[in-house]
C-alpha positions as CSV (number, residue, x, y, z in Angstrom):
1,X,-10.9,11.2,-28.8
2,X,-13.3,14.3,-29.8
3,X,-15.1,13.6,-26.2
4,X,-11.7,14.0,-23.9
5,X,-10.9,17.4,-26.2
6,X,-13.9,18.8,-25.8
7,X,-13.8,18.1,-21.8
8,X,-10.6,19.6,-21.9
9,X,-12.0,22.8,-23.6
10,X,-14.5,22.8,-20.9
11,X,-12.3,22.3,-17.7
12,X,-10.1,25.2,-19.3
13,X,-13.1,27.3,-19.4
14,X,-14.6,26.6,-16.0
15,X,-11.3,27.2,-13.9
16,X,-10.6,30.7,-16.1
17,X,-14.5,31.5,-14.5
18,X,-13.4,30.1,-11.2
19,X,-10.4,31.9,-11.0
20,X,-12.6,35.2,-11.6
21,X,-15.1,34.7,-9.6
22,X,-13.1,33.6,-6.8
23,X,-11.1,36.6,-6.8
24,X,-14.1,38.4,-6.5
25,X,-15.0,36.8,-3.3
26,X,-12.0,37.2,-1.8
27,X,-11.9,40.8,-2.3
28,X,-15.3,41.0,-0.7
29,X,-14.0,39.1,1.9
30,X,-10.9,41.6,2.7
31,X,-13.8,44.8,2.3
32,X,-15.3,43.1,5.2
33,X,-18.4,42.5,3.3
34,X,-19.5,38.9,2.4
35,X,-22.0,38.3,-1.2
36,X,-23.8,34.6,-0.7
37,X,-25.0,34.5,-3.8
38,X,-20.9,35.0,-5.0
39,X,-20.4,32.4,-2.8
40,X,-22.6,30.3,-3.9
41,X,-21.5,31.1,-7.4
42,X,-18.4,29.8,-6.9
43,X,-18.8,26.7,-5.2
44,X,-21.1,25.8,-7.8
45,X,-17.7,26.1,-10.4
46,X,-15.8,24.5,-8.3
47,X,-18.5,21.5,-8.1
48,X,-18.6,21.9,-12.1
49,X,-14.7,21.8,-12.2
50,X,-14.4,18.4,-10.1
51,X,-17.1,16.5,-12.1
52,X,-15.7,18.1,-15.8
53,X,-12.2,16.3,-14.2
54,X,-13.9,12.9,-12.8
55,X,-15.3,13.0,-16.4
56,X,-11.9,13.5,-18.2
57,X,-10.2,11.1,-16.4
58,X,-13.1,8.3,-16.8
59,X,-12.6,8.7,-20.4
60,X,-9.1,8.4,-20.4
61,X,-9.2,5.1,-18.7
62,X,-11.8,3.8,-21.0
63,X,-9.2,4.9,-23.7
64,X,-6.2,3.4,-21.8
65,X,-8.1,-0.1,-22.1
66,X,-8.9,0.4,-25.7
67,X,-5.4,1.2,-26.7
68,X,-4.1,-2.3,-24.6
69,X,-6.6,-4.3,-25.7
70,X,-5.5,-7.7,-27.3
71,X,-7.5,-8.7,-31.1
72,X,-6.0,-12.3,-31.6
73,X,-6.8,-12.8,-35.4
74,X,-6.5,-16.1,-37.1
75,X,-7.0,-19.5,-36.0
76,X,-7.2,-19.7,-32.3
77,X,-4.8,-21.0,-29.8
78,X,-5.5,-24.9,-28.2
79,X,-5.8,-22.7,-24.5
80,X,-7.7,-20.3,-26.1
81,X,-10.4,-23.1,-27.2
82,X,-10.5,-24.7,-23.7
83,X,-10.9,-20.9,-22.5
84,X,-13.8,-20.8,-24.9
85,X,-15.0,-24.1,-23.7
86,X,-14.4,-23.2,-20.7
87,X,-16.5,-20.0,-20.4
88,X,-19.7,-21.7,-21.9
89,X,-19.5,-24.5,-19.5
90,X,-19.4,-21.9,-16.6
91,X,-22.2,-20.4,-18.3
92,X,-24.0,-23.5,-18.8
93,X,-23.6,-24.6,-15.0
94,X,-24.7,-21.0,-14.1
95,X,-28.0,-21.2,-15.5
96,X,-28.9,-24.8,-14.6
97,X,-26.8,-26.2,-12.3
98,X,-25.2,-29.1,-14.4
99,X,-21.6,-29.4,-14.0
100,X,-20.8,-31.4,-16.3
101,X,-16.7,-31.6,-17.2
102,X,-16.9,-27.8,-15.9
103,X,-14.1,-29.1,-12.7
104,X,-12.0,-30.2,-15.7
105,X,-12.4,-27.5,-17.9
106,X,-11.6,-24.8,-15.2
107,X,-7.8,-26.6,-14.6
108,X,-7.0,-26.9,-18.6
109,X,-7.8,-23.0,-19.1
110,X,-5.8,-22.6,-16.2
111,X,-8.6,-21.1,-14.4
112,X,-7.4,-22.9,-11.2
113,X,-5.1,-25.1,-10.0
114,X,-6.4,-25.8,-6.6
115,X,-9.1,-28.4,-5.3
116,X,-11.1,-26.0,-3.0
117,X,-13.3,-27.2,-0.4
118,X,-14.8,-24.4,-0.1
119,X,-17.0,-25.6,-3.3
120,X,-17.8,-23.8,-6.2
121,X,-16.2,-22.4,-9.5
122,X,-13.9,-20.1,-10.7
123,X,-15.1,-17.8,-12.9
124,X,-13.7,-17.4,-16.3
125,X,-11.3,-14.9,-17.2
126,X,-13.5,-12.4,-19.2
127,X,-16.1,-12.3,-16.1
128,X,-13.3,-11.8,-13.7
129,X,-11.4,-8.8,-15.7
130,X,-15.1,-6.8,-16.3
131,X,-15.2,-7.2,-12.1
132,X,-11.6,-6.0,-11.5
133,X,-11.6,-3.5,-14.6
134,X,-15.1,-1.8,-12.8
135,X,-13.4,-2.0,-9.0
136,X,-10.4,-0.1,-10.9
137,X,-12.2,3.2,-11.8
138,X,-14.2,3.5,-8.4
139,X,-11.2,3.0,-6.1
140,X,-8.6,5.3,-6.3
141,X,-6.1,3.2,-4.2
142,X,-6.6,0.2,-6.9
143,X,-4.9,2.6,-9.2
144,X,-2.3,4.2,-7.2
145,X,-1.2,1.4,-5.6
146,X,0.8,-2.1,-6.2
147,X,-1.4,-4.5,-6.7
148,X,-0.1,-7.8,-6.6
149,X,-1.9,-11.5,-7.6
150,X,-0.8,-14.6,-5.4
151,X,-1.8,-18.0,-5.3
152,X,-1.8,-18.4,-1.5
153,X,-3.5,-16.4,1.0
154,X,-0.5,-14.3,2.4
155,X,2.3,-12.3,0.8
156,X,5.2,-11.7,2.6
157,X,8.1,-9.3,1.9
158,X,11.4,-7.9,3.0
159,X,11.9,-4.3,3.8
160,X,15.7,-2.9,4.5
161,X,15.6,0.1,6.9
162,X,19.3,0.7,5.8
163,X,22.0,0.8,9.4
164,X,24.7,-0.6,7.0
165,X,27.9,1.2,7.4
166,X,30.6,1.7,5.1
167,X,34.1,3.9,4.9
168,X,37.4,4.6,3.0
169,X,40.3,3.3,3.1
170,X,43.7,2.9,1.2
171,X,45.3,0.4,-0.3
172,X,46.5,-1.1,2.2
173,X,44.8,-0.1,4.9
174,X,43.1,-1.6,7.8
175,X,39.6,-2.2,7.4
176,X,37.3,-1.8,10.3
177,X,34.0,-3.8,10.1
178,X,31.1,-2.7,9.5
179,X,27.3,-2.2,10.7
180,X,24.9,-5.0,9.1
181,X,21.7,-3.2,7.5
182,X,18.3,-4.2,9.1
183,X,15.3,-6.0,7.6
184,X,11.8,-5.9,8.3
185,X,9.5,-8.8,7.3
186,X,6.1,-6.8,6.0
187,X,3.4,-9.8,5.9
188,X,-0.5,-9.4,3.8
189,X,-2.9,-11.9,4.6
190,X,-5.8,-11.8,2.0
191,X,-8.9,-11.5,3.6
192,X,-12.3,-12.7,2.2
193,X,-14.5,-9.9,0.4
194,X,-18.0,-11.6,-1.2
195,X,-21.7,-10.5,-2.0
196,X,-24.6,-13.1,-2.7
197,X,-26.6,-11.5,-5.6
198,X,-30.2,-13.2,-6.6
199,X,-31.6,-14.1,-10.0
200,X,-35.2,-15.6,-10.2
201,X,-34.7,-19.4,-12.6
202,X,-36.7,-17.4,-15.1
203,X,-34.2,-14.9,-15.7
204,X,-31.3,-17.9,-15.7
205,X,-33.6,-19.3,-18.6
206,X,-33.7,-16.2,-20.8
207,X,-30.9,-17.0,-23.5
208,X,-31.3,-13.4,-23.9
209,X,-29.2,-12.3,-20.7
210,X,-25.7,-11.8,-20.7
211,X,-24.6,-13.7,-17.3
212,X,-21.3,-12.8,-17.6
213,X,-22.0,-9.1,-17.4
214,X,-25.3,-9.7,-15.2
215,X,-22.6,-11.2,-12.7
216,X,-20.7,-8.4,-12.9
217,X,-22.6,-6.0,-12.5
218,X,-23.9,-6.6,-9.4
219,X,-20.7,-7.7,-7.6
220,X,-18.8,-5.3,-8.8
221,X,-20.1,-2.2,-7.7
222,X,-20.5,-4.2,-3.6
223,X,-16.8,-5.3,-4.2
224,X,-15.7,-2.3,-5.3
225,X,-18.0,0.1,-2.4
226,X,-16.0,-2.5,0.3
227,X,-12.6,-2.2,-0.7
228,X,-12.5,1.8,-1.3
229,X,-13.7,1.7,2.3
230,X,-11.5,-0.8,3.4
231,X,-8.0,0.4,1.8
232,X,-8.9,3.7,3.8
233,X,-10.6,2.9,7.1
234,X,-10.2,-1.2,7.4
235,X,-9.0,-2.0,10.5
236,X,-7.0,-5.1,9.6
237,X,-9.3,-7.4,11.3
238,X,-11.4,-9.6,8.6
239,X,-10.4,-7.0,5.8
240,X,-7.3,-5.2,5.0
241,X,-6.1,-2.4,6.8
242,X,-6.9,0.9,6.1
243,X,-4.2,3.5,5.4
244,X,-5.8,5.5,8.5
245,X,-5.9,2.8,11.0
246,X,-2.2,3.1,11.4
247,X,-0.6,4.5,14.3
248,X,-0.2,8.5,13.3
249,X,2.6,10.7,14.8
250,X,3.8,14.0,14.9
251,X,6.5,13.6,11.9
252,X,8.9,15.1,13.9
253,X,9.0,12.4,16.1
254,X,8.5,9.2,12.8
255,X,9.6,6.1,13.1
256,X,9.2,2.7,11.4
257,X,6.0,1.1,11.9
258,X,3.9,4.7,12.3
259,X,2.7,7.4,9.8
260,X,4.0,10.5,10.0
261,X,1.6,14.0,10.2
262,X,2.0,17.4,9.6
263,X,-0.2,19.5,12.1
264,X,-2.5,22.2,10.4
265,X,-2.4,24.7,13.4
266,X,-6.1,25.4,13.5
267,X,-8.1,23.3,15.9
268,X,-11.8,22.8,13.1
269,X,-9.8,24.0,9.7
270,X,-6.6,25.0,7.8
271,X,-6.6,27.9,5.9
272,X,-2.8,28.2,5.4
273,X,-1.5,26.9,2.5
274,X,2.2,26.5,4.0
275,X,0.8,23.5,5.7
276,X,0.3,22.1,2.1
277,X,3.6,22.5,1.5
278,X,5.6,21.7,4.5
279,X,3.3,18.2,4.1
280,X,4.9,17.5,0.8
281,X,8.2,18.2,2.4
282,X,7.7,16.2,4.8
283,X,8.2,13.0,2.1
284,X,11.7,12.5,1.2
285,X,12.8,13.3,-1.6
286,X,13.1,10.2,-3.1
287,X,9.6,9.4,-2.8
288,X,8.7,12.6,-4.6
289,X,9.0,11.5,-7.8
290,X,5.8,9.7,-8.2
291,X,3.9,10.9,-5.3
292,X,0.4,11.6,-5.7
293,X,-2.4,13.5,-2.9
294,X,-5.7,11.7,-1.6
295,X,-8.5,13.8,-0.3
296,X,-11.9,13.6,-0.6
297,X,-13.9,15.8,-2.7
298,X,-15.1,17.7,-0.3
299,X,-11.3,18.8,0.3
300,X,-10.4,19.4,-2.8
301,X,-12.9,21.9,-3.2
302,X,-11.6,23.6,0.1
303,X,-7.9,23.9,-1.1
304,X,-8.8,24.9,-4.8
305,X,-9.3,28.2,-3.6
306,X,-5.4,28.3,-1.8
307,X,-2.9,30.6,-3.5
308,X,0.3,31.1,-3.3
309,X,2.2,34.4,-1.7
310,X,2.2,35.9,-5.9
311,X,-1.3,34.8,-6.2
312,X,-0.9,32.3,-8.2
313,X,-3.7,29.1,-7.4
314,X,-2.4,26.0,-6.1
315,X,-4.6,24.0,-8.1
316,X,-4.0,23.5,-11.4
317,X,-6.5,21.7,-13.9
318,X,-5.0,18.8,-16.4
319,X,-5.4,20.7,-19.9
320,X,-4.1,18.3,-22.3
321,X,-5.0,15.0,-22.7
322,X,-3.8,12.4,-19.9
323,X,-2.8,15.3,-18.0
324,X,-3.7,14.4,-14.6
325,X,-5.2,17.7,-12.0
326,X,-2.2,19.2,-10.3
327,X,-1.9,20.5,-6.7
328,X,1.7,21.7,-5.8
329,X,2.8,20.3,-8.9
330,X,1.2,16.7,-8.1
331,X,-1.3,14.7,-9.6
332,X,-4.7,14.6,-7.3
333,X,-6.7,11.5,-6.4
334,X,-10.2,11.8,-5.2
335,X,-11.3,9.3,-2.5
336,X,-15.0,10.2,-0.7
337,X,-13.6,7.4,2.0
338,X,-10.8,9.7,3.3
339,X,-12.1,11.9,5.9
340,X,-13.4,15.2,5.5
341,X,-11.8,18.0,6.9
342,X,-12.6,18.1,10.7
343,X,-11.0,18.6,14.4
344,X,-8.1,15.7,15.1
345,X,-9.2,14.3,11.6
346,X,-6.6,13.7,8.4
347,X,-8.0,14.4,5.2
348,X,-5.1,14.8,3.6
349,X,-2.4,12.0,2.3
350,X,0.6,12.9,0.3
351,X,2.8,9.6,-0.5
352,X,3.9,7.3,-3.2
353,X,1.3,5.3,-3.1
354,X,3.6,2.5,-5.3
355,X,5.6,2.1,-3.0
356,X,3.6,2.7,0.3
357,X,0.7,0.6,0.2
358,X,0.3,-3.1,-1.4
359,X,-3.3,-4.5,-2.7
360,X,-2.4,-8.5,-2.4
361,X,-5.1,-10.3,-4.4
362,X,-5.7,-14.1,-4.2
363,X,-6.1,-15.6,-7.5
364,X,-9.5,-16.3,-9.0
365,X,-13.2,-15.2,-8.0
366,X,-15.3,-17.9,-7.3
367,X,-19.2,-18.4,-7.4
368,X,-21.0,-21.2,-5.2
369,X,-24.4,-21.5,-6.9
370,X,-27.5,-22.3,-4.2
371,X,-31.0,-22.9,-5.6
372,X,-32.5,-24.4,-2.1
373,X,-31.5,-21.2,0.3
374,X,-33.7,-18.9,-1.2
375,X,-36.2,-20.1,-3.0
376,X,-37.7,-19.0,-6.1
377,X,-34.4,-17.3,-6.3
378,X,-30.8,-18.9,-7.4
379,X,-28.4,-17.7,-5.0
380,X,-24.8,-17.0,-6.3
381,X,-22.7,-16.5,-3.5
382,X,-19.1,-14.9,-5.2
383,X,-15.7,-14.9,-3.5
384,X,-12.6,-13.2,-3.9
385,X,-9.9,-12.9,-1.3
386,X,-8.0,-9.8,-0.7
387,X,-5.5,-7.8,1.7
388,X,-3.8,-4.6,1.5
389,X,-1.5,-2.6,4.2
390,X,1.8,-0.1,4.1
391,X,4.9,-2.0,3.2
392,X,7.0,1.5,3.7
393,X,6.2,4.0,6.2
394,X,8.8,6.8,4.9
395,X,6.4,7.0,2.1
396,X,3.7,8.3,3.2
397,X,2.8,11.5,4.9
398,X,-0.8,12.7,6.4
399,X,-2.2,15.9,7.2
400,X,-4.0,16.4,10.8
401,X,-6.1,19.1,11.5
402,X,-5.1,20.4,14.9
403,X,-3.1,22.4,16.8
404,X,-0.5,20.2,17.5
């Protein structure tokens, strides 16, 4: 795609500036003398180089979903025509309010299998993936993370912490026994995320509206503002739980049920880039392979400007195409919910995300249609359930700005 090149060209271009420019400052810096409008110069690349990269990486999703799109040709399918049915009864209901064989419908396209009694329909599968596919490129932990669909409202699953034993032997030789390994049982319970967006029975009637995508629009950006927030910062209770409202300890001191930190030494900042890397030692090895950092933007921009001791930057910018932004050799997520950089705060995660943290959603998004609540308006009150916490502690890793 010409756009991703050229974006590309661009990023390259930016960080050679940035890299200049910022060597200027520092040099100004070790005179003694400080330039503000340098300063200024450079944050303003290094705001350039994060949006060129949000940009990049946008269009590379957008080309991910091209490329697995699915183009059925030919006559279609029998589910495919109760899909097809089954949409334009949704559609039919959502304008009016006439159900008709909608109940029906929504069971033969396999929409749902449940009878809820919380009321209300299940929307159809093209209306569902535009939500989910718009949640997926404004929350970073929806793309780093598991996500897993279930039909019930909790997920449960077995964690070994290892403690089994083994040993050599000959022949024949006596053989001791052994230490049994221990499990954990990790339990999700989904939690209910909605909005209740309005439309006036005018704009129902206009044949000219796309309700599918009107739908979406407006619930996705609320669904997708909540769960960022809540992957991050929930505290378990009526959302999910938040990757920083776990228990955090000094790593030195880990164990099973807490998150490990790396201290950063300075009570208000960090300006050491060691800390970076003694936080990315901090995973195990094994979890390296596939580990990713979360920061905030704001972050980013502060280590950007970290070198190693040949002054070589940190930072690296993804120059080809799908070639994600590199920081010690690892691919960088932005996330605005993590916290900024701040006394006793952690802006900074380092973890295998795949393996640390599960998104458990419930199947099907459901709308409950209310013309009396509100009136003029047609109230669509829209439903999906969802949970999220860490299922394995060794793999993630925070940063805490402190002392100790």
């Amino acid at each position: 795609m010409k756009e991703v090149k050229d974006l590309i060209e661009s990023l390259g271009r930016a960080f050679e500036e940035f890299k200049v420019e910022n060597d200027k400052r520092i040099k100004e810096i070790e005179n003694g003398r400080h330039d503000p409008l340098l300063a200024e110069k450079v944050e303003k690349i290094s705001k350039d180089l994060s949006e060129i990269s949000a940009m990049k990486k946008q269009l590379e999703l957008i080309e991910t979903a091209v490329a697995r799109g699915q183009y059925p040709g030919g006559g279609k399918s029998e589910v495919e025509k109760v899909k097809a049915e089954h949409k334009e009864a949704f559609g039919r209901w959502f304008r009016t309010g006439v159900e008709g064989n909608l109940k029906d419908l929504q069971v033969r396209a396999s929409a749902s299998t449940l009878d809820d009694t919380a009321g209300g329909f299940t929307v159809p599968e093209e209306m569902e993936a535009t939500i989910d596919r718009v949640a997926q490129t404004v929350s970073a932990m929806r793309r780093i993370c598991t996500v897993r669909s279930i039909g019930t409202d909790t997920y449960k699953k077995l964690v070994g912490q290892g403690g089994a034993s083994s040993g050599w032997t000959t022949e024949k030789g006596a053989r001791s026994e052994t230490d049994a390994p221990t499990l954990k049982e990790i339990s999700i319970n989904t939690k209910e995320l909605y909005a209740m967006p309005y439309a006036t029975q005018t704009l129902l009637d206009d044949s000219r509206v796309d309700i599918a995508a009107w739908l979406a629009d407006e619930v996705s950006i609320e669904f997708s503002e909540e769960e960022s927030d809540a992957f991050i910062n929930g505290n378990g209770v009526g959302e999910p739980k938040g990757i920083g409202a776990y228990t955090m300890i000094a790593n030195a001191s880990y164990a099973w049920g807490k998150v490990g930190y790396i201290a950063t030494g300075a009570a208000s900042t960090f300006t050491n880039a060691d800390k970076l890397i003694d936080l990315q030692h901090a995973l195990k090895a094994v979890y390296r392979n596939g580990a990713v950092w979360l920061m905030a933007d704001s972050t980013l921009n502060h280590v950007r400007k970290f070198k190693d001791g040949e002054g070589n930057y940190l930072w690296k910018p993804g120059l080809t195409d799908g070639a994600p932004d590199l920081l010690l050799g690892k691919p960088i997520e932005i996330d605005d919910n993590v916290d900024a950089i701040g006394t006793n705060k952690y802006p900074i995660f380092f973890a295998n995300f795949k393996r640390a943290y599960m998104i458990v959603d419930r199947f099907g998004i459901r709308v409950l249609r209310d013309p009396y609540s509100a009136k003029p308006y047609v109230a669509f009150y829209t439903t999906k359930r969802v949970g999220g916490g860490i299922v394995m502690y060794e793999a993630i890793k925070a940063l805490k700005v402190a002392s100790t």
